[in-house]
N, C-alpha and C positions, 0 to 999 in steps of 0.2 A: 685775949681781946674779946671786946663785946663785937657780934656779926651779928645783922637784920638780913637773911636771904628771902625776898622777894620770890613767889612762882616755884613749884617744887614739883614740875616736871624731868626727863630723864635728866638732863643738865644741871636742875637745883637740886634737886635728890644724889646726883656725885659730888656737887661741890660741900653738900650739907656731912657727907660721909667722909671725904679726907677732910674739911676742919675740925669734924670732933675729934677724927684722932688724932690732931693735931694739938687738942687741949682748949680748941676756943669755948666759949659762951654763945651756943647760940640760939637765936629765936628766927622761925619760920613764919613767912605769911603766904597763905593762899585763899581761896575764894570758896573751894573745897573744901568741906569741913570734913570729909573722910579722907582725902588727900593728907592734913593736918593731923588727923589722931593718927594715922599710918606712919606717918614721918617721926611722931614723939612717941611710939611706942618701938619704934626701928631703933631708933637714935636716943642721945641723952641730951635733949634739945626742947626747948617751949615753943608751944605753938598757936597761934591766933589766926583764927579765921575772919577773914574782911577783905575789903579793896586794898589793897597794896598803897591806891593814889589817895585814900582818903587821909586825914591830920591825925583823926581822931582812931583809924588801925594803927598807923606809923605810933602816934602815942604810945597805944596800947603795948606795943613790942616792943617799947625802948628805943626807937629810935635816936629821942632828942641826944640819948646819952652813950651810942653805939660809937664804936672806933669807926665801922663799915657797911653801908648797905649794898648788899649786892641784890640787882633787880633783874631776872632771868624768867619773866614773866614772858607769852608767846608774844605778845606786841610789842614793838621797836617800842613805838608813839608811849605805849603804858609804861614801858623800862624809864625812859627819859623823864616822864613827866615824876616815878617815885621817886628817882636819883632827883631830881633837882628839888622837889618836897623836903626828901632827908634831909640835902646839904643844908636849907633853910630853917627846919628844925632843929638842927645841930651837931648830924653824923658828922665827924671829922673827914673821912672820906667815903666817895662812892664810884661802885663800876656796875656797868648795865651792858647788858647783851642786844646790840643792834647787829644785824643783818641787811638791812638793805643799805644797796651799794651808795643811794644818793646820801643816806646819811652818813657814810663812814668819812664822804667830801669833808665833811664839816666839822671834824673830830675835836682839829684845834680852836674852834670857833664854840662845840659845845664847852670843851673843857675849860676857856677865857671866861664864858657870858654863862652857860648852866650848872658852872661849878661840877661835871664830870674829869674824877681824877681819870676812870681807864675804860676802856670801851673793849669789850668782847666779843667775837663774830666769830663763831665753830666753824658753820661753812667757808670763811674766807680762808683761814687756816688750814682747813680740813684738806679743799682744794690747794694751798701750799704744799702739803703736806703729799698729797696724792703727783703734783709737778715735779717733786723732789725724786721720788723712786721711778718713774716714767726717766725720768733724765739718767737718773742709776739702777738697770732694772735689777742687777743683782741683789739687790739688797733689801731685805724686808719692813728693815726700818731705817730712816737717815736721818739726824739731827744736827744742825750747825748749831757752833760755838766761837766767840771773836771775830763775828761779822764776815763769818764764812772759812775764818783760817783753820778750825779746827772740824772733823767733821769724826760724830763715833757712827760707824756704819752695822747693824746688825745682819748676819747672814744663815744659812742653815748649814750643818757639817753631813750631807749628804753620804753614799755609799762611794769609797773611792775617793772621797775628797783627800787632800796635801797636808792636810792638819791631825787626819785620824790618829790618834796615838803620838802624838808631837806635845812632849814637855815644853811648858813653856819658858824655861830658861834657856830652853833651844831653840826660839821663837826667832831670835835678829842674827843666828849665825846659821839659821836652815834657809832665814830668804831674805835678809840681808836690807830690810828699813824701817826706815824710823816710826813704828808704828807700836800699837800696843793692842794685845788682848787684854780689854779691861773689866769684863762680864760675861757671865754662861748661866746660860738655862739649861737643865738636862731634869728630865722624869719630874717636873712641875716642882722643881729648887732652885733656885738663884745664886750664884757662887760671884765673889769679887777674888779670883782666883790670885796665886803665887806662882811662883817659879816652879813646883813639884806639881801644880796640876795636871793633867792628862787630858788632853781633849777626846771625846769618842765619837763615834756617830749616831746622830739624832740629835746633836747639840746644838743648840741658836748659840750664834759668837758675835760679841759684840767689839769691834774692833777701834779706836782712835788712832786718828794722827792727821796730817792735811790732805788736802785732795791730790796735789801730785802722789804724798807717798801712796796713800791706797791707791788709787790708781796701778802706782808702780807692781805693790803688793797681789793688786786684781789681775795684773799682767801673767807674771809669774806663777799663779795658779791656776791660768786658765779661764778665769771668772770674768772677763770680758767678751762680752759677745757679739750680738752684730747690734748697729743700733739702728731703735724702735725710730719706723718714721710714720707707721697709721693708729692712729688711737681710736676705738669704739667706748664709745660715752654712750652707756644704759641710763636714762633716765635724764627730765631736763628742768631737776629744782635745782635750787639758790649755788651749790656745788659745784656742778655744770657748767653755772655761766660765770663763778670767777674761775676758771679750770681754761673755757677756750679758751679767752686771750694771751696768757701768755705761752701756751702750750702752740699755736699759733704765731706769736713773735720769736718762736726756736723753731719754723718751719714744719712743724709736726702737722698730718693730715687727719680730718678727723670727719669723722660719724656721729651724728645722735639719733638714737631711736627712745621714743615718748609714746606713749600710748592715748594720752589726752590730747586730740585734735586740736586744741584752745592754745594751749601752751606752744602745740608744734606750732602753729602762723605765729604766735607770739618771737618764740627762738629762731623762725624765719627770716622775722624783720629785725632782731638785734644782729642775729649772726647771716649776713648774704653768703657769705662765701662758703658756708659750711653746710652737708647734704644734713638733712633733716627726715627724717623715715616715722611716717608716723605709724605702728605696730606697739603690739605687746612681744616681748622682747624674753616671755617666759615661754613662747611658742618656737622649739628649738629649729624647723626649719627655716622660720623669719626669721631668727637671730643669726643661725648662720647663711643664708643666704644674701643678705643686706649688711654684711661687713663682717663676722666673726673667719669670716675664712680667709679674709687678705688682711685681717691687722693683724699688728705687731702686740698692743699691750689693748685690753680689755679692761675698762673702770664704769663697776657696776652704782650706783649712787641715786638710788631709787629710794621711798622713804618705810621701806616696810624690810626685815630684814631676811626670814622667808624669802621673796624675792632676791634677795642679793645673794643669799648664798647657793640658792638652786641655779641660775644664771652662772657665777661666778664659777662652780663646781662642773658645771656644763664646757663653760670658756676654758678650764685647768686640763678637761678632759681631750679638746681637739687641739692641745701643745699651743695655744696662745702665750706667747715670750715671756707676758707679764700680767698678771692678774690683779687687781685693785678691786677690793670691794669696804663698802661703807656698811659697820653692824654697829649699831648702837646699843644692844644687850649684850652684858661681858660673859654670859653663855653662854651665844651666838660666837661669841671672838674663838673661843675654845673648840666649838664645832667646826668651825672654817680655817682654824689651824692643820684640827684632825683629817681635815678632807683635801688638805694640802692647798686651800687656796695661799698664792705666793703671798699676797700681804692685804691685811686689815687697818681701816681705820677708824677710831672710834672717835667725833668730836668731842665729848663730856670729857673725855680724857686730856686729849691737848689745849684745851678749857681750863681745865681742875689746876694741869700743870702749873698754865699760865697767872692763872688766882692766885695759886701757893705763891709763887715766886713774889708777886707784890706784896703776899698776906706776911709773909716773913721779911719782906724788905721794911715792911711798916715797925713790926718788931724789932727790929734790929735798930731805927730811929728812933721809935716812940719809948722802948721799953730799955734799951741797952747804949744807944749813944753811939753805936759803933759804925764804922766808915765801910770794912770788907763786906759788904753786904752782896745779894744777889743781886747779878747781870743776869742771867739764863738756869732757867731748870726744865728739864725734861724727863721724864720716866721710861725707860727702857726693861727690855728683859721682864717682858710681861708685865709691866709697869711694879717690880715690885724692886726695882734698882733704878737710884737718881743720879742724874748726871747735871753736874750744876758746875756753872762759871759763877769764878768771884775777881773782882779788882784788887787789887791788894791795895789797903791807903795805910798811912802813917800806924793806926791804930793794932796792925797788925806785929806782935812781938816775939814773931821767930824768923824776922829775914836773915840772910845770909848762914842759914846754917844747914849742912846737905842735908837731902831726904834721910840718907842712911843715919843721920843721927838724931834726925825731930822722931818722937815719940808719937806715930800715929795712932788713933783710936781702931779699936779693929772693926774690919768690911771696912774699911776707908782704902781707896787708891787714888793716887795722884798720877792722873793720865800725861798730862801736858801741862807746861808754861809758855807761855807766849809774853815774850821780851822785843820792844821795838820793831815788831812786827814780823820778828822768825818764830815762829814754833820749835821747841825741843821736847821731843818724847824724854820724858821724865825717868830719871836713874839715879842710883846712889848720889853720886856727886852733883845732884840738880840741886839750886838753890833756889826760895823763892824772897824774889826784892821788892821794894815799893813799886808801884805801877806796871808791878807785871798782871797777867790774867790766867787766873790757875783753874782748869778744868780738872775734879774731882769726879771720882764715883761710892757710893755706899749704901748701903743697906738699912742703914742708921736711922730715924726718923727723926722729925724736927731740925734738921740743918737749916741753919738761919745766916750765919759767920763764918769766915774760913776759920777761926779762931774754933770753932766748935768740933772740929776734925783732930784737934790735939788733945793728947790724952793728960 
């Protein structure tokens, strides 16, 4: 596909690196003209330097003739006004990164009257994404799948853990649910493991099945803990404040410490009920004194990442239950692993994911015709394993036949089916039928179809 990426800061710069390995065409536009040679000597990609909103850059880059522009330039206002330029030019489709919250009101109103097919917001996600492990702290990563029925939980295999040395085709008769280990990370390798693997200690495991069964599973090993009811929120950008409310509508107690007096009256008068500390929060007595010592989970989200992980590393050190910190350089992610902060998140990431997902849905229309196309993809296990829901429609031509005898591509697992709204952990004798929702994992690149997992 022809792609026009608008803005090639940290966010255009990942989405520009997983589409080429994706195989697209693409042309870059930034204002920077060293920003631009940097990008096309990085990548195998063109690139023009100009206003993003002017006719005559969009010309320039192809737009009239592009499948997608995607505009991830720092201003909402700028994003909007290129997306809706494209659409008028003739991109087939377009998706812009807004952030602020009044504009997200108006999604379905841009997408009716300025022709925006999808709207992207790191922070609002990101903050998703940071409520999600706060509610589970065990777990370093959590992704739902099937509008919540499926959930693959990733966890660390610690000293003493119940899995050490546990074959996993001894997996559902040592603890007895319907779950699955469906990915490992060990010694910076990714595995879509079988039945003869091994688990050992130091391993990220990544686990599916629904939230009762884990649950049930977290029970029996222990991995329930007591639950988080004070949260300390470092830092009071865009994160932040989609992070209070609903972290708040779950009773959760909370702290912000900000170091810009501006901001603090600002998050005063949005948030009344919530204590506000205005401090630098990299000064370890103010940090702990002004809440690190009676919370429960600690979420660093401050916009430099130096700070988040010195904070963060601080918060790991005096046993705070759950640690969340925001790194946006994937060196930083690796460092904050190694120093044991409990979990990382990186917006560009759950961004990229969410791109991919539409960028291959379009595929799957425009280039193939085909109905099983992407519901959800996410990146797990160091984001170098996908986990992707597909719908199964008519088009799909291996229903009714068990797994044990459809011809899987290898690194392919088929975690879960979801049929009329029960989930069954997926085994020999699973079959998959029309309108079911098959939650897959692999290694594989380019998965577009479930049709693309058969060999």
């Amino acid at each position: 596909m022809k792609i026009v990426v608008i803005g090639n800061g940290v966010i255009g710069e990942a989405l520009v690196a997983a589409l080429c390995e994706e195989g697209h065409n693409i042309t870059v536009i930034d204002e920077d003209a060293d920003t631009v040679s940097s990008v096309v000597n990085k990548y195998d990609v063109f690139g023009v330097t100009g206003n993003g909103a002017s006719i005559d850059t969009q010309t320039e880059a192809g737009v009239p003739e592009c499948d997608i522009i995607i505009s991830v330039a720092p201003s909402d206002e700028l994003n909007l006004i290129c997306c809706t330029i494209g659409k008028q030019l003739g991109a087939k489709r377009a998706i812009a990164r807004v952030r602020d919250p009044d504009y997200l009101k108006q999604v379905s109103f841009m997408s009716r009257n300025l022709g925006i097919d999808m709207i992207v917001n790191p922070e609002y996600e990101a903050a998703r994404e940071a409520a999600r492990l706060i509610r589970f702290p065990a777990a370093i990563k959590l992704e739902k799948f099937a509008r919540g029925q499926v959930e693959v939980v990733e966890i660390h295999i610690g000293a003493n853990h119940p899995f050490i040395d546990l074959a996993l085709k001894d997996f559902k008769s040592r603890f007895g649910t319907d779950t699955l280990i469906c990915a490992v990370v060990r010694d910076d390798q990714q595995f879509i493991p079988g039945g003869n693997f091994v688990i050992r200690e130091g391993d990220s495991v990544s686990i599916a099945g629904s939230r009762p069964d884990i649950n049930a599973l977290f029970v029996k090993i222990g991995l329930v803990g007591k639950q988080l009811k004070r949260v300390l929120l470092i830092g009071g950008g865009r994160i932040t404040r989609y992070l209070v409310d609903p972290l708040a509508e779950s009773g959760y107690k909370m702290r912000i410490i900000e170091k810009d007096l501006d901001v603090c009256e600002e998050l005063a008068d949005i948030f009344p009920k919530v204590k506000i500390i205005h401090g630098d929060a990299t000064d370890p007595d103010l940090l702990y004194e002004e809440g690190l010592k009676d919370a429960d989970a600690c979420v660093v989200m401050t916009e430099n990442d130096h700070t988040n992980l010195i904070i963060s590393m601080f918060a790991q050190s005096r046993d705070v239950d759950k640690v969340i910190a925001k790194i946006a350089s994937p060196s930083f992610v690796k460092l904050s692993e190694n120093a044991g902060v409990d979990s990382n998140i990186t917006p560009q990431f759950i961004i990229t994911s969410k791109v991919l997902q539409y960028v291959r849905g379009q595929v799957n229309k425009g280039d193939r015709g085909a109905k099983s196309s992407i519901v959800a993809l996410h990146r797990i296990a160091d984001n170098r394993v996908e986990a992707l829901e597909f719908d199964v429609a008519e088009d799909f031509k291996h229903t009714g036949v068990p797994l044990s005898k459809l011809k899987l591509k290898p690194n392919v697992l088929v975690a879960s089916v979801i049929r009329n709204g029960t989930v069954f952990y997926a085994h020999g004798d699973t079959t998959i039928e029309v309108g079911d929702s098959v939650v897959i994992l692999t290694t594989n690149p380019h998965v577009c179809d479930l049709g693309d997992v058969i060999a």
